[in-house]
C-alpha positions, 0 to 999 in steps of 0.5 A: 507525538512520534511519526506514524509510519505504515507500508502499505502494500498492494500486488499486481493482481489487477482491479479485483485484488490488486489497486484499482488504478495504476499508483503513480508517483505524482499522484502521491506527491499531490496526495502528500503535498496537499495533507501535509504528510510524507509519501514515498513509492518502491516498485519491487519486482519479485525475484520469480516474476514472470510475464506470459502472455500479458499475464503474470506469473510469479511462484511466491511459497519459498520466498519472503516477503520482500521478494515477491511483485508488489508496489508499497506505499510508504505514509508517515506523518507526525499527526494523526489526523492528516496520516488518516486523512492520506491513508483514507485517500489512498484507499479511496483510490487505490482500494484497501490493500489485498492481505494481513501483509499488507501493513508489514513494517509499519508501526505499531499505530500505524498499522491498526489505523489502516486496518480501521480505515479498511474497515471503515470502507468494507474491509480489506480487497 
C-alpha cells in the first residue's frame, strides 16, 4: 500500500478554535512510537503575528497559507488502520482541526480519512 500522509493544521485561537491542549513534540512521539506510524511537528510563525496584551493579533487576507500562525501536524503511515488509529488520538486530544485548510498538503487518502474521523467526532472545531 502507498504511505498515507495528512498535514493537519491547527491555529492558535485557543481552546474553542484552536487545540484543546498545547501540542507537544513528545507528546507525539509517544502517540507514534506506540501506533507504529510517523509524526512530525512544524510551529510556523506567521509573518504578521503579533502578540498584545497576551492576545494575538495576526491580519492573514493577503497572505498564503503558509505564512499564517499555526502548528502542523504531519502523520504518515504505510498502513491505514494505525494512520487512522494516530489521527483519531490526535483529534481525541487536540480537537478536530478548525477549517477545510486544515488537510492542505496531504494526500489525496489522506485527506478524506481525517475529514471522516472529524466527522466521526462531531465535525470540524
Amino acid at each position: 500500500m502507498p504511505e498515507i500522509m495528512a498535514k493537519i493544521r491547527w491555529y492558535p485561537l485557543g481552546p474553542t478554535a484552536g487545540p484543546f491542549v498545547p501540542i507537544k513534540k513528545n507528546d507525539l512521539d509517544s502517540v507514534a512510537k506506540k501506533l507504529g506510524v510517523n509524526i512530525s511537528l512544524e510551529e510556523v510563525v506567521g509573518k504578521n503575528y503579533q502578540e498584545i496584551e497576551g492576545v494575538i493579533r495576526e491580519e492573514t487576507m493577503d497572505s498564503t497559507l503558509e505564512e499564517i500562525t499555526q502548528t502542523v501536524v504531519t502523520v504518515s503511515a504505510d498502513d491505514e488502520r494505525r494512520f487512522r488509529d494516530a489521527v483519531r488520538a490526535l483529534i481525541r486530544k487536540y480537537g478536530a482541526p478548525r477549517t477545510t485548510y486544515a488537510t492542505w498538503g496531504s494526500t489525496d487518502r489522506g485527506k478524506w480519512i481525517v475529514a471522516e474521523l472529524c466527522d466521526e467526532k462531531n465535525g470540524w472545531s
